[in-house]
C-alpha positions in Angstrom: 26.1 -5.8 25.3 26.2 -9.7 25.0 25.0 -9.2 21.1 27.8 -7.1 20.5 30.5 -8.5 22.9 30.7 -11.7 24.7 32.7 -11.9 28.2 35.4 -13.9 26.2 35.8 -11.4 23.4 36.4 -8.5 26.2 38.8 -10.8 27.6 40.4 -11.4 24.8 40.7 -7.8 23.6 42.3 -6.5 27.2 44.5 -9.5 27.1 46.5 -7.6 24.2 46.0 -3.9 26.0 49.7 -4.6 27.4 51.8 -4.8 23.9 48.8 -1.8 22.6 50.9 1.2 22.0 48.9 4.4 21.6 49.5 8.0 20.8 47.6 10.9 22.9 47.9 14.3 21.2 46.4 17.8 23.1 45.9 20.0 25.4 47.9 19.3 28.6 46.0 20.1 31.8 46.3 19.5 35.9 43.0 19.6 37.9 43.2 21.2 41.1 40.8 20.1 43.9 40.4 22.0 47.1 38.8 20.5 49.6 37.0 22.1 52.7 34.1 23.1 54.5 31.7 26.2 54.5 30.9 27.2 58.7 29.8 31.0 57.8 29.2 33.7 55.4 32.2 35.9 54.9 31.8 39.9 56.8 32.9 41.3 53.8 30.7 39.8 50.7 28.3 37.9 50.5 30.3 34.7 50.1 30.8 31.3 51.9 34.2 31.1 53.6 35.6 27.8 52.7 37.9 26.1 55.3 40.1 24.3 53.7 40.7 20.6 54.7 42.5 19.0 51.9 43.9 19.8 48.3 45.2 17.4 45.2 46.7 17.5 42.1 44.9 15.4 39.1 46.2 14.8 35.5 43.9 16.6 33.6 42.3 17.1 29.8 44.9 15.0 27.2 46.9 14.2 30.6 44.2 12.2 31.7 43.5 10.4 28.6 46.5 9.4 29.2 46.5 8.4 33.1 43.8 6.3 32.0 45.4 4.2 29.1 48.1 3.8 31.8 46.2 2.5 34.4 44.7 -0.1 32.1 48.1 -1.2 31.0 48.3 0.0 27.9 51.5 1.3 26.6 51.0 5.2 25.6 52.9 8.2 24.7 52.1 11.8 25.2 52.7 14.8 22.9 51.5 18.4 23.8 52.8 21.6 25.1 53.5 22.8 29.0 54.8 25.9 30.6 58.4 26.6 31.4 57.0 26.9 35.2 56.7 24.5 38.3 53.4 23.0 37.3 55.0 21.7 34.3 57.8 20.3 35.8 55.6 18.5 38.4 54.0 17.5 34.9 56.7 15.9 34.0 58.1 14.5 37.0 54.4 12.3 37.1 55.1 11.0 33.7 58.5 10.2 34.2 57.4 8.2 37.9 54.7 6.1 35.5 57.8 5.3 32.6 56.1 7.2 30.6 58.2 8.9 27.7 58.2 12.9 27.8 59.7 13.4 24.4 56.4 14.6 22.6 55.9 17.2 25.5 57.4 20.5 24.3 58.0 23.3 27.1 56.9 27.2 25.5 58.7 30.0 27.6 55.6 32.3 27.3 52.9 30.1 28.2 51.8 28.8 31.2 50.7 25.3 32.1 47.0 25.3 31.9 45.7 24.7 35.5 42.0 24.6 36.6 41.3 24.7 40.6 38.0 23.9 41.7 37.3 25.1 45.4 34.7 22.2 46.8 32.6 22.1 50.0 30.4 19.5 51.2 30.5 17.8 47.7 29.6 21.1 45.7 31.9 23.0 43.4 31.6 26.8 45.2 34.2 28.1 42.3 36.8 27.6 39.8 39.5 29.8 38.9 41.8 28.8 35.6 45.3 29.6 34.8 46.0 29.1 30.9 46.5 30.7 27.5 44.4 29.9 24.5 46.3 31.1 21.4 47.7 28.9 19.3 50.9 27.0 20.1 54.2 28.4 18.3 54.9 27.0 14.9 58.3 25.6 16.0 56.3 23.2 18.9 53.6 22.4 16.1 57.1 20.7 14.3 58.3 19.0 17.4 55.6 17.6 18.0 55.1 16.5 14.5 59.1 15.1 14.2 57.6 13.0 17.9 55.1 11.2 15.6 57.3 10.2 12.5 59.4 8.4 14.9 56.5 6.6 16.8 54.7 5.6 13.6 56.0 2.7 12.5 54.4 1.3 16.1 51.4 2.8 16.8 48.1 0.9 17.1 46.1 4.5 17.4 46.3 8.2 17.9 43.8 10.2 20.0 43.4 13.4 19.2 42.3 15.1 22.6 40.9 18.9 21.6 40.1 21.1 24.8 40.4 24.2 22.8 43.4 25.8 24.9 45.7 26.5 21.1 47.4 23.0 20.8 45.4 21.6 18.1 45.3 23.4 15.5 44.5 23.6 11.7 48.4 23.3 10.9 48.8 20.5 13.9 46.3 18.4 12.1 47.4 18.6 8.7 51.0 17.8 10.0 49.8 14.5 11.6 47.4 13.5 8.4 50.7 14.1 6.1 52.9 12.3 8.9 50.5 9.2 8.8 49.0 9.3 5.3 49.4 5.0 4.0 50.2 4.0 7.6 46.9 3.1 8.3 46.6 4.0 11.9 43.4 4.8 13.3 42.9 8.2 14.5 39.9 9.1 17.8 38.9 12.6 18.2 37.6 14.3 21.1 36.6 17.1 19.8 35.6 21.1 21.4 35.9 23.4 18.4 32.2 23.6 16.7 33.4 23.2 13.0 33.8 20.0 12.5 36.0 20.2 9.2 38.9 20.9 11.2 38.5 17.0 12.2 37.3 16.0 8.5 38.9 12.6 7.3 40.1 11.1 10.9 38.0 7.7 11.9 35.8 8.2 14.9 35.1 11.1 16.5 33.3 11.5 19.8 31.5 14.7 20.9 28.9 14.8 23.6 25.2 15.2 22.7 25.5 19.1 22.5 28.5 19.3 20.7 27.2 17.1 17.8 24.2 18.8 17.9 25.5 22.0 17.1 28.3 20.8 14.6 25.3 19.1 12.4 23.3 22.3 13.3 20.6 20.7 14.6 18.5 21.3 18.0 17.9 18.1 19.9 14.4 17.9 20.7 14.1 14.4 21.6 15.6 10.8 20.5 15.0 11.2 16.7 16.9 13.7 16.4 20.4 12.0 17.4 19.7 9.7 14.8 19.5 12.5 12.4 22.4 14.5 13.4 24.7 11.1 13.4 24.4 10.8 9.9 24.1 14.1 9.2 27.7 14.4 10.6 29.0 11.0 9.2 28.3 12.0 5.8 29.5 15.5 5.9 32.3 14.9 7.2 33.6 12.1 6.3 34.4 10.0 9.4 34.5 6.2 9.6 32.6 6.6 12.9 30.9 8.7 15.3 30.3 8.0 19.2 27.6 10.4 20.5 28.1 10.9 24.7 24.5 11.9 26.1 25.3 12.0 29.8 22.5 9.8 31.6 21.0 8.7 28.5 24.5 6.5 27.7 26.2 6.4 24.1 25.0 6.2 20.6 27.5 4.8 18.1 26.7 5.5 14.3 29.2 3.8 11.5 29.2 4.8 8.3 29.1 1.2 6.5 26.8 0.4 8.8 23.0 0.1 6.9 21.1 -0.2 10.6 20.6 2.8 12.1 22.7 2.9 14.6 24.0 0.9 18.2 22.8 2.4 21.6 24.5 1.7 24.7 21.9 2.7 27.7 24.4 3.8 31.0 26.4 1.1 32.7 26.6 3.1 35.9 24.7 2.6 39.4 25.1 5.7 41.0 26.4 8.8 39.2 28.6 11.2 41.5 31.4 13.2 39.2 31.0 13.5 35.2 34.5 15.2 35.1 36.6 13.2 33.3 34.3 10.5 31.7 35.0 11.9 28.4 38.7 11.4 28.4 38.1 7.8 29.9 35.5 7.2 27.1 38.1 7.8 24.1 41.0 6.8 26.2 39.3 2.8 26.2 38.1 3.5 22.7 41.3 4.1 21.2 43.3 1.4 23.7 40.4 -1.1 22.6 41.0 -0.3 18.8 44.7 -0.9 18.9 44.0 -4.4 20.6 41.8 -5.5 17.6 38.8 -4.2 18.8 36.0 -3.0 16.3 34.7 0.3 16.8 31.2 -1.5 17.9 33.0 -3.7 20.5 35.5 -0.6 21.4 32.6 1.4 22.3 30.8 -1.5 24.6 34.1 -1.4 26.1 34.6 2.1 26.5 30.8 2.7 28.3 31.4 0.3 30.7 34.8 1.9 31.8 32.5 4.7 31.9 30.2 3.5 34.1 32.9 2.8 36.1 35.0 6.2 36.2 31.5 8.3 36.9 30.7 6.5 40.4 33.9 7.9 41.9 34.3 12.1 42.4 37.3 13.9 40.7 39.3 13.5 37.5 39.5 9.5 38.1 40.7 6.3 36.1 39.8 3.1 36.5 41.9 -0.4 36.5 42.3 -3.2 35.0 40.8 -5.2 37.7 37.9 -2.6 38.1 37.1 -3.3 34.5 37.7 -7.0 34.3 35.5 -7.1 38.0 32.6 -5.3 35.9 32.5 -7.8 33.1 
């Protein structure tokens, strides 16, 4: 990391994170952990009975992306689509308790907020059980939504474009945003989850996990020559500035596309790796918050695997600090 980002230059960059105003766009999720403990198999299946000890509510998918900008201090807005039921009102009221503007967050009568509960004992997931709706979001929220970001524009240092594939963004969501922004020259971070690419073609970085590139480049990974390949496979096909490749345990790969070396690895900042959940979100959230403080997409990304590092030592849906990060560096 010191080749690509001196202590100073980090500090430098988080210094602006405060006045860094950034757009998250997606899916809108809570997490829903149960906690207990498994004493017996039930008498009438052959299942554990889990006693239940504790339970919490997590922002979740975009939402988190969101939490984590946030909780570094960054100054972000939210634009996606909740139910007109009680987990989208306690939606709401957690934006509204972090000052964070609801205006982008359009409520659909006929669709409910997209929960996921995960039942855990002893530190392993037994099940999870979701609550959600996949088809595409009415046209009229598509326009709300779209109206939200003409009026931001003007101020925005990035958008994130957070795809879980629950009917949010969509073909006519993304050409909306491209025409809203077209000359403003705001970057634009996708996460994506929808195999073809093209949907995405155009924005500036992109960053799928190892799998997902894999199979938008169509391309098996075998072993580390193949990332190589499939990075500028998908760089040249589809046109992005950038792409971040997440492999899990084997860290982040950044390939730029007026970059003539091959690419930049970043091997895993983390000690002890607990909970994976989430580490995507935090991954783009820093990117993005990092890019609208100056960052390049080089020193964005050393910033981004570190918070990283950070977010998969702790279980759950987590964020980290400012402090955590600043303690790190």
């Amino acid at each position: 990391m010191k080749k690509i980002l001196s202590k100073k230059r980090a500090l430098e960059i988080i210094k602006n994170f405060p006045t860094s105003k950034v757009l998250v766009v997606g899916d809108i999720m809570v997490d829903h952990f149960i906690w207990g403990k498994v004493a017996r198999i039930s008498p009438e299946a052959p299942v554990p009975v889990v006693e239940i000890q504790s339970d919490s509510l997590l922002l979740g998918g975009c939402a988190n992306v969101l939490n984590n900008i946030f909780s570094l201090g960054g100054k972000v807005y939210g634009a996606g689509v909740i139910g007109a039921d009680d987990m989208g009102e306690r939606l709401l009221l957690e934006f509204r308790d972090r000052q964070i503007n609801t205006d982008g967050i359009v409520v659909e009568a006929n669709r409910p907020t997209t929960l996921k509960t995960r039942i855990v004992a002893h530190g392993q997931q037994v099940v999870r059980f979701d609550q959600e709706s996949r088809l595409p979001i009415e046209p009229s929220s598509v326009e709300k939504i779209t109206k939200y970001i003409k009026k931001l524009r003007n101020d925005l240092g990035a958008i994130i474009i957070s795809d879980y594939n629950k009917g949010v963004v969509t073909r006519y969501l993304l050409d909306s945003i491209r025409q809203v922004i077209s000359g403003k020259g705001i970057p634009v971070c996708v996460d994506p989850k929808q195999n073809d690419f093209f949907l995405y073609k155009g924005f500036d970085i992109i960053t799928p996990n190892h799998h997902e590139a894999g199979r938008a480049a169509g391309i098996d990974i075998i072993d580390g020559n193949d990332i190589v390949k499939i990075g500028r496979t998908i760089l040249k096909k589809f046109n992005f500035k950038a792409l971040l490749v997440t492999r899990g345990e084997e860290g982040m790969n950044l390939f730029e596309s007026n970059d003539k070396t091959t690419h930049t690895a970043f091997p895993v900042e983390a000690r002890e790796v607990f909970d994976v959940t989430g580490a995507g979100d935090t991954v783009i959230g820093v990117l993005a918050l990092c890019v609208a403080s100056g960052a390049t997409f080089k020193e964005a990304a050393a910033l981004a695997n570190i918070a990283a590092g950070i977010v998969v030592g702790k279980v759950g849906t987590a964020t980290i600090s400012l402090d955590e990060l600043k303690e790190v560096l």
